[in-house]
N, C-alpha and C positions, 0 to 999 in steps of 0.2 A: 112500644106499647105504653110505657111509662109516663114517655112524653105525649103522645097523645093523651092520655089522662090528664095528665097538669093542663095542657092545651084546653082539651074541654071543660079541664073546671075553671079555668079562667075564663073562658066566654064566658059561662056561665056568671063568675063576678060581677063580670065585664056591663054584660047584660042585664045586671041584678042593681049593678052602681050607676049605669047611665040612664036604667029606668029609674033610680032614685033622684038623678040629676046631681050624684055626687062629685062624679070626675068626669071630663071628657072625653071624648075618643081618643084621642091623641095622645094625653096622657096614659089612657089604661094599653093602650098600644105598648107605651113603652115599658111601663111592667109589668108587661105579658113577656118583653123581651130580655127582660132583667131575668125574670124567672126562669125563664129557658135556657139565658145563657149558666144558670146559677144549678140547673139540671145539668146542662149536658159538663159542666164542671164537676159534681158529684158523680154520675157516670163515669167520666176518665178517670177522678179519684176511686172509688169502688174499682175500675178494672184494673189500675197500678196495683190498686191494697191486692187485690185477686194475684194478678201475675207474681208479685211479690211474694203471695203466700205458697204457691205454686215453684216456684225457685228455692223457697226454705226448705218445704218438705223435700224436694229434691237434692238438697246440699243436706239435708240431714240422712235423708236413705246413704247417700254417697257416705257420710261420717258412721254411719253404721257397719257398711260394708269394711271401711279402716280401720273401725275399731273391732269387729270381730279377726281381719285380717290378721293383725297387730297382736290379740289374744293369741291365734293360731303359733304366727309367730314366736311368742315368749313363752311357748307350753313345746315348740321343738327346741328352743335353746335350752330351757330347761332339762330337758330329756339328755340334748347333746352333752352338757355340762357333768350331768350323773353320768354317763358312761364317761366323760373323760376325767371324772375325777377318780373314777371306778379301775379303769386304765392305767393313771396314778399310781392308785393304791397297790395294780400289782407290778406295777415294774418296780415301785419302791420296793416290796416284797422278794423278785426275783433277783434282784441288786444284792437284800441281803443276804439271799441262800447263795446268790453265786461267792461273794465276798466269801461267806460262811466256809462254801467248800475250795475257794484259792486258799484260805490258812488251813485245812484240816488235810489239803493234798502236801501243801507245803511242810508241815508239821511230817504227815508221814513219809516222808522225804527228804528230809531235815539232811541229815548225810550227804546223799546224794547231791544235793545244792550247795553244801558247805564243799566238797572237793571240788565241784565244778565239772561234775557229769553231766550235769543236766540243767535245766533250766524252767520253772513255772511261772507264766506269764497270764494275765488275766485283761480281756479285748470284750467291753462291757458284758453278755450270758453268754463269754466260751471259755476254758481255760484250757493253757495249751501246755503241755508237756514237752519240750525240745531236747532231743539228745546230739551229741556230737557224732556223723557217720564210722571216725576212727574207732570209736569206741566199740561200736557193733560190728564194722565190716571190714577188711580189707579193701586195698583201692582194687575197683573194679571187680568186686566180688560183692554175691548177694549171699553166701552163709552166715550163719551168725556167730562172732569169734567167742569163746568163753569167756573170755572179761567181760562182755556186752551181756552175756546172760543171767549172773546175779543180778544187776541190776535194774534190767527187763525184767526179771522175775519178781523185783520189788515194786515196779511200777504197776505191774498188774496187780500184785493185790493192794495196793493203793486204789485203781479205780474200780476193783470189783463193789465196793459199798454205793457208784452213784449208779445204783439202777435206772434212773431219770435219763439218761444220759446214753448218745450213742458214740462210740470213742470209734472217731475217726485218723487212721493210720496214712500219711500222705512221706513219700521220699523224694529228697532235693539232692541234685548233685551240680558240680559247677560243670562250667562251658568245655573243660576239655574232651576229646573224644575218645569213645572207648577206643584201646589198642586193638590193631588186628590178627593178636592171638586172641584175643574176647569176644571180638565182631561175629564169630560163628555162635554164642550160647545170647550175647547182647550186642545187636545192628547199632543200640545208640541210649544216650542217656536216660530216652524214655522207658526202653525194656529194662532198664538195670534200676532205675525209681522204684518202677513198679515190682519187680522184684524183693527188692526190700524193703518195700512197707508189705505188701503178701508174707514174708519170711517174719517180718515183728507181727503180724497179725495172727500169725496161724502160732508162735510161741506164748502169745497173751494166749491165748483158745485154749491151748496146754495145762496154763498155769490159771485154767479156772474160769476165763472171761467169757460169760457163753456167744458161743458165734455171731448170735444177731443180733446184736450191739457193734460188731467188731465193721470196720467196711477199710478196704485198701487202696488208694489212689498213688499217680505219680507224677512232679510237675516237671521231673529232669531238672534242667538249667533255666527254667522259664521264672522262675517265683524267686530271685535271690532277695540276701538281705545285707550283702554288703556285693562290692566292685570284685571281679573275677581278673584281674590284672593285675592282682599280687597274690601272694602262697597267702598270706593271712587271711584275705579275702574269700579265698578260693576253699578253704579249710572252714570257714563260717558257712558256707553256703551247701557246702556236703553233709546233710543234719536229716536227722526223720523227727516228724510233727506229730503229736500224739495230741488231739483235740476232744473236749468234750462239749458234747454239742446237745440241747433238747431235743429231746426224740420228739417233741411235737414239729418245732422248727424243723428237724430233717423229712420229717414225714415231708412236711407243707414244700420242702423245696424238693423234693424226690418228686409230689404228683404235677410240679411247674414242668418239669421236664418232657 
């Protein structure tokens, strides 16, 4: 439409300069054709500037959507960083109650670990209480001998202060098999475990520890912690475990079950 317009106003010159007898035909011919080509050159320019501007707005929406992306982004790292510094904050915290209560078990125990009854061990939020089997039991017997009982008796009121805490009671014995004047009361190392960690559970219960904290498990010969192919060995691995565990951690692994 444009270039028709230039078109017609050039005849019109055209027309207006050869009535004057200014230029000839020939000549205004040809800058009729200058100017046309010098439109349809500004058209291509004008439609590049067009296209062009069309490409930016569209590489700027595209930079928009990136950089709202990108916002999103660094307001979830944020977030994620607060709960992990939060997280932080309480295992450093729980580190130090646990720390806290391995010297204050140990402190009241003091004795105990000085003759080499016992042993308190600390395996990041658990602290474990280990007794030697001789000391509690007879071989192949779940009562519990009186020398084992003052001592049990001290270890409970040691852990009656961590109400937090569920004291888990687990019995280890090594690989030999019960004899078969035993096999009638205990088939195998399993029934004779469990046995006596039930017999130290239900004597903590006694001396004060309310029952539901108290839980009794048995691993037999399955959980050593030395080689069962020497007497020394075999005397390290006959021991009951006395653990204290968070009661929330036991909940969480009680409802996995």
């Amino acid at each position: 439409m444009k270039k028709s317009r230039f078109q017609l106003a050039g005849a019109v010159i055209a027309a207006a300069l050869i009535a004057g007898g200014c230029v000839s035909t020939g000549e205004f011919e040809k800058l009729q054709a200058e100017k046309n080509r010098e439109v349809d050159a500004l058209q291509k320019q004008r439609a590049g500037l067009e296209q062009q501007l069309r490409e930016l707005q569209s590489q700027r929406r595209a930079l928009e959507e990136q950089r709202t992306a990108l916002e999103r982004q660094q307001s979830d790292l944020r977030a994620e960083l607060t709960a992990l510094q939060a997280q932080k904050a309480q295992l450093e915290a729980s580190s130090q109650q646990t720390k806290s209560q391995y010297d204050g078990l140990v402190r009241n125990l003091t004795e105990e670990v000085k003759k080499g009854e016992l042993q308190v061990r600390q395996y990041k939020d658990r602290l474990t209480v280990e007794i030697a089997e001789q000391l509690f039991f007879d071989s192949g017997r779940a009562a519990l001998k009186e020398s084992g009982k003052a001592v049990l008796k001290r270890v409970g009121e040691a852990l009656k202060g961590y109400e937090d805490k569920i004291i888990r009671v687990v019995g280890h014995t090594d690989n030999v098999p019960i004899t078969k004047g035993l096999q009638a009361q205990f088939p195998s190392n399993w029934e004779l475990s469990v046995a006596r960690a039930t017999t130290v559970v239900r004597f903590l219960e006694s001396a004060g520890v309310p029952p539901e904290r108290l839980t009794a498990s048995g691993r037999a010969e399955y959980s050593p912690v030395a080689s069962n192919d020497d007497a020394d060995g075999r005397r390290k691995n006959r021991r009951i475990e006395i653990t204290l565990v968070d009661r929330a951690l036991a909940h969480e692994i009680q409802e996995r079950r």
